[in-house]
Rosetta silent file (secondary structure, phi, psi, omega in degrees, C-alpha in Angstrom):
SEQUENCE: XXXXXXXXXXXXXXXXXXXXXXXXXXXXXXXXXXXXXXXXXXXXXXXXXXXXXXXXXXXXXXXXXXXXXXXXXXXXXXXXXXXXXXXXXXXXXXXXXXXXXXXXXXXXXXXXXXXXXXXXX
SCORE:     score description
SCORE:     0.000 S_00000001
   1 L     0.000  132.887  174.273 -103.625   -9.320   -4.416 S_00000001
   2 L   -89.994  141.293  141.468 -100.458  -11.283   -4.610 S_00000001
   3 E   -39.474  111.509 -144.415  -97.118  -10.396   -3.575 S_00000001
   4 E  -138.617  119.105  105.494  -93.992   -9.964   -5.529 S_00000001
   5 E   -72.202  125.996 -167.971  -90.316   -9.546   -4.546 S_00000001
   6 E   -99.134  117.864  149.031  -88.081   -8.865   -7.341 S_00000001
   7 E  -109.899  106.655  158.933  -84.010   -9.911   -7.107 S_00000001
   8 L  -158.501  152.600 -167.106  -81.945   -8.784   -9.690 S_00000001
   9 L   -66.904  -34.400  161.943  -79.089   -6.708  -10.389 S_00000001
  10 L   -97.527  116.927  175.317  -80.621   -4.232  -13.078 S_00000001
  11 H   -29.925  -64.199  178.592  -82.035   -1.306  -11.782 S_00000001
  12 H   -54.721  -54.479  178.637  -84.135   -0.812  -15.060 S_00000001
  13 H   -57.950  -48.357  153.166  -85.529   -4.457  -15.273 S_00000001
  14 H   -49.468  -17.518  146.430  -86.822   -3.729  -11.797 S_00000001
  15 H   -53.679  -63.497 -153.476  -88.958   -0.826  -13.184 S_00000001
  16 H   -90.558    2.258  152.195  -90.095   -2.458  -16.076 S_00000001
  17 H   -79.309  -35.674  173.384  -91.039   -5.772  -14.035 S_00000001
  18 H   -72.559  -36.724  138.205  -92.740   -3.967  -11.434 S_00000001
  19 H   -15.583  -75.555 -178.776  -94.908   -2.547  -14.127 S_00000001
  20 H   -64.284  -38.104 -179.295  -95.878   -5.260  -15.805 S_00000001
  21 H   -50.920  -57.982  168.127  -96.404   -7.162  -12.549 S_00000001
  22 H   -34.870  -69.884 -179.725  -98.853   -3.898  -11.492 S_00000001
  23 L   -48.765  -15.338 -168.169 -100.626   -4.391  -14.652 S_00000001
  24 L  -113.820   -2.720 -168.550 -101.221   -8.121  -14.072 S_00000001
  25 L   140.127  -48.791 -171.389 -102.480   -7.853  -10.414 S_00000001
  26 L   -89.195  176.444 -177.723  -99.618   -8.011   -8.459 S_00000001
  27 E  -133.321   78.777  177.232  -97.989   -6.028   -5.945 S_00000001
  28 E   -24.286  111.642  172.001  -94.331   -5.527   -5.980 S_00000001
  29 E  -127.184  -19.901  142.971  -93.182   -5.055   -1.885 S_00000001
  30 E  -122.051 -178.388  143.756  -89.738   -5.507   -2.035 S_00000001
  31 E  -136.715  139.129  173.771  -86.630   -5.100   -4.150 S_00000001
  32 E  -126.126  170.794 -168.007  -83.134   -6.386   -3.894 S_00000001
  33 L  -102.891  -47.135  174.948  -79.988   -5.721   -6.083 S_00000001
  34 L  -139.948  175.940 -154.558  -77.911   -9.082   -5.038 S_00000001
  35 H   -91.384  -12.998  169.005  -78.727  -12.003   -3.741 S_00000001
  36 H   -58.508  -69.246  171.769  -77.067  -11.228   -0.245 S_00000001
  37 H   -12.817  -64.330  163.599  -79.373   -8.453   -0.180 S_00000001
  38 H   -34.881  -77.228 -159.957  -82.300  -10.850   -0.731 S_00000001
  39 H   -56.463  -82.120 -169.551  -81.799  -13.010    1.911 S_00000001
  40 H   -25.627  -59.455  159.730  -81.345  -10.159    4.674 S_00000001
  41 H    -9.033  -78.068 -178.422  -84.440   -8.535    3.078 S_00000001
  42 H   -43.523  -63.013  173.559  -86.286  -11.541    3.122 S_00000001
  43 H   -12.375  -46.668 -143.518  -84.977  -12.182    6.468 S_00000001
  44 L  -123.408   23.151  168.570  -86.539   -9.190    7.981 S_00000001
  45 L   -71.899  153.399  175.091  -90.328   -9.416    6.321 S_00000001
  46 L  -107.933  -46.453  164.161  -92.767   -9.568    8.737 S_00000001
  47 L  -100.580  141.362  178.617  -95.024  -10.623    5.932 S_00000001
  48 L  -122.838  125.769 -175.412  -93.147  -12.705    3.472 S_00000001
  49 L   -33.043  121.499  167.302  -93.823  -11.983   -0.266 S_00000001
  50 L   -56.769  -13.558 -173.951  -95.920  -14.809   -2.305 S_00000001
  51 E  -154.622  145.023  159.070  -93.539  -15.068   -5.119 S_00000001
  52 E  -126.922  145.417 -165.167  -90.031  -14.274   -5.426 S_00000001
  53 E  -109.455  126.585 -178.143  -88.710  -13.502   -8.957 S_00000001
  54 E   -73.542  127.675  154.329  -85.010  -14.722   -8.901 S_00000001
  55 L  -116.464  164.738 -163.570  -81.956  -13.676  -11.032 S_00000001
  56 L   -99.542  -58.136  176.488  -79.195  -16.129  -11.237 S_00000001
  57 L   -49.304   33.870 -163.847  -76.479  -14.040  -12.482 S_00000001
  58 L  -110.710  146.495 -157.729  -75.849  -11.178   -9.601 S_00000001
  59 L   -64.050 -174.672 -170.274  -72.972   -9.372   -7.795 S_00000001
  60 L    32.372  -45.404  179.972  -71.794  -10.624   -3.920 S_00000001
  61 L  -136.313  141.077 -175.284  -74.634  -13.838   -3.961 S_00000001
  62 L   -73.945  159.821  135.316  -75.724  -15.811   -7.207 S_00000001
  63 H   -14.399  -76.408 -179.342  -79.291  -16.657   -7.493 S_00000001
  64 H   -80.124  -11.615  178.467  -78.801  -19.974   -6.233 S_00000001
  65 H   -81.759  -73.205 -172.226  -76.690  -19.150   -3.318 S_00000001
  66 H   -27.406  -35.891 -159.402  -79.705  -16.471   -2.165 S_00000001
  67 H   -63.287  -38.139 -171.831  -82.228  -19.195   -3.406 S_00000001
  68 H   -88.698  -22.260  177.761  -80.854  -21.410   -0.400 S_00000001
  69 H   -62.610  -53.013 -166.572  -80.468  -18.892    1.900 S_00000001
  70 H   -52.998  -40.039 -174.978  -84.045  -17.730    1.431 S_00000001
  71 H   -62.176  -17.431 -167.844  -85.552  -21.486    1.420 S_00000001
  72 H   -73.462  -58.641 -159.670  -83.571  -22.001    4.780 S_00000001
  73 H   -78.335  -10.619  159.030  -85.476  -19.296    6.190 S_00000001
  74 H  -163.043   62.251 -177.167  -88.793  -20.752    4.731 S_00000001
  75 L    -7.446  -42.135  179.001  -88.666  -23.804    2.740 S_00000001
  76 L  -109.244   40.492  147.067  -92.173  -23.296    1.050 S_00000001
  77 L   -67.166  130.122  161.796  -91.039  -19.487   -0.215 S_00000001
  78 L   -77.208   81.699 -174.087  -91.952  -19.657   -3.720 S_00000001
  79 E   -99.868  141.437 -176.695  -89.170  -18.748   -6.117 S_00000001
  80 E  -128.481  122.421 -166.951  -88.839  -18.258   -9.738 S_00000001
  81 E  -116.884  158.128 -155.162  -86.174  -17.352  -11.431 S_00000001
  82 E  -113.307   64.580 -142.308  -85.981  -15.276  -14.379 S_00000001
  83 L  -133.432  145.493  178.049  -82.558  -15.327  -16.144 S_00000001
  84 L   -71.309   -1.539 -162.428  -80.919  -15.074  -19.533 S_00000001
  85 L  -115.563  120.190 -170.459  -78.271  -18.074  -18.315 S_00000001
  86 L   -86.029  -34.558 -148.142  -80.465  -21.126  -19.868 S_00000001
  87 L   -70.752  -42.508  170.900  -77.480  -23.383  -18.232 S_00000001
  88 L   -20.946  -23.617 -140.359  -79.115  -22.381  -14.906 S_00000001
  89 H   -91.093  -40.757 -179.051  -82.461  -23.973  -15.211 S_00000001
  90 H   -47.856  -76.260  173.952  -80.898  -27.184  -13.752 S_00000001
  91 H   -41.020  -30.571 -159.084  -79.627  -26.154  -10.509 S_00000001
  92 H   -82.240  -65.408 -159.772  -82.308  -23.689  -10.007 S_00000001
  93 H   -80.793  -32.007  173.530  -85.550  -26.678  -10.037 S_00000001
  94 H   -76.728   -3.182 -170.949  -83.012  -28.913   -8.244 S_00000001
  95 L  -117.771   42.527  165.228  -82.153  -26.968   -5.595 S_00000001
  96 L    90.221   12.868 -157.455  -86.105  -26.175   -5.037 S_00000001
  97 L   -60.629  160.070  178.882  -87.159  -23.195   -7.648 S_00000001
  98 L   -87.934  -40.863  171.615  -90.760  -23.390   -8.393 S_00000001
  99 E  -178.298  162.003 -156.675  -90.143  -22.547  -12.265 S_00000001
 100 E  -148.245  105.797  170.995  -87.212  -20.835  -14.204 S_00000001
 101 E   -81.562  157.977  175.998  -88.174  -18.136  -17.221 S_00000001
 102 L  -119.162  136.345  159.528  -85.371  -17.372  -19.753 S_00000001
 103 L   -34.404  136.608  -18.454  -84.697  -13.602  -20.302 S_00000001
 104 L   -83.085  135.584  160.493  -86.450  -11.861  -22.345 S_00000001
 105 L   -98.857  168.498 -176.170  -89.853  -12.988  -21.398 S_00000001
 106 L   -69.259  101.794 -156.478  -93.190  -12.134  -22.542 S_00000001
 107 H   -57.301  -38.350  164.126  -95.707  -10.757  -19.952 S_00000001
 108 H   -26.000  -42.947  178.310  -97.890  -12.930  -21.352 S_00000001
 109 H   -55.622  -63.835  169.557  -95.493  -15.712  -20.560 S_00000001
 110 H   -37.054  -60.480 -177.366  -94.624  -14.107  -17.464 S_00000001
 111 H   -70.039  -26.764 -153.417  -98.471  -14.574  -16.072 S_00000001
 112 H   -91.212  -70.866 -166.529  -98.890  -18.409  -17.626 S_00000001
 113 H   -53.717  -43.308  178.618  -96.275  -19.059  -15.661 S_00000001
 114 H   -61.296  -64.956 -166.094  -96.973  -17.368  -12.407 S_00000001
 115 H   -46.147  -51.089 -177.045 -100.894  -18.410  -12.663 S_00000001
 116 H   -50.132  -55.561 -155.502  -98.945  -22.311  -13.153 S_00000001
 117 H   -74.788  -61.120 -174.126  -97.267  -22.104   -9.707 S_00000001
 118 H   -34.293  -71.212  156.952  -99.993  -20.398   -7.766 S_00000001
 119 H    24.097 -102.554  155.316 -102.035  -23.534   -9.213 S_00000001
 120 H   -14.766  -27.196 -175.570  -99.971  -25.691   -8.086 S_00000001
 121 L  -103.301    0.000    0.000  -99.691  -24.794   -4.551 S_00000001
């Protein structure tokens, strides 16, 4: 079963992500709220999480600031990020993201995409 940490700032999308993610397979093992949050999180896995699902927008650390922290601390952590800010999608695959969903997605979507990365690796 793969691994799933979820960062994002709403409480509610984490419910309703962790769901679907349940339903598809996976196994939610953390959560964070901001992207500071993340990184320390991350930080302090013993096992670190096969996928992380990213939000770009979030209070105290962006997306992409967490995105860098986290890659510092393991370069081939696998991040995706999953955000309603389209303008994002640049920064996010240039600064390493694995793939960038735009709010709202589809679970359907959601899995094509995941299933792409895993792939991939």
């Amino acid at each position: 079963m793969r691994t799933v940490m979820i960062v994002d700032d709403d409480e509610f999308l984490h419910r309703v992500m962790s769901r679907i993610l349940s339903l598809g397979g996976y196994e939610v093992v953390a959560h964070a709220y901001n992207g500071a949050e993340a990184v320390e999180i991350y930080r302090e896995m013993n096992d670190k999480p096969d996928l992380i699902i990213m939000d770009h927008r979030m209070p105290v650390m962006s997306g992409t600031e967490a995105t860098l922290g986290i890659l510092k601390i393991n370069a081939k952590a696998k991040i995706v990020f999953v955000s309603a800010d389209e303008s994002a999608m640049a920064e996010a695959v240039s600064i390493g993201a694995a793939g960038f969903l735009v709010k709202p997605i589809r679970s359907n979507d959601l899995f094509k995409a995941l299933d792409k990365i895993f792939e991939a690796s």
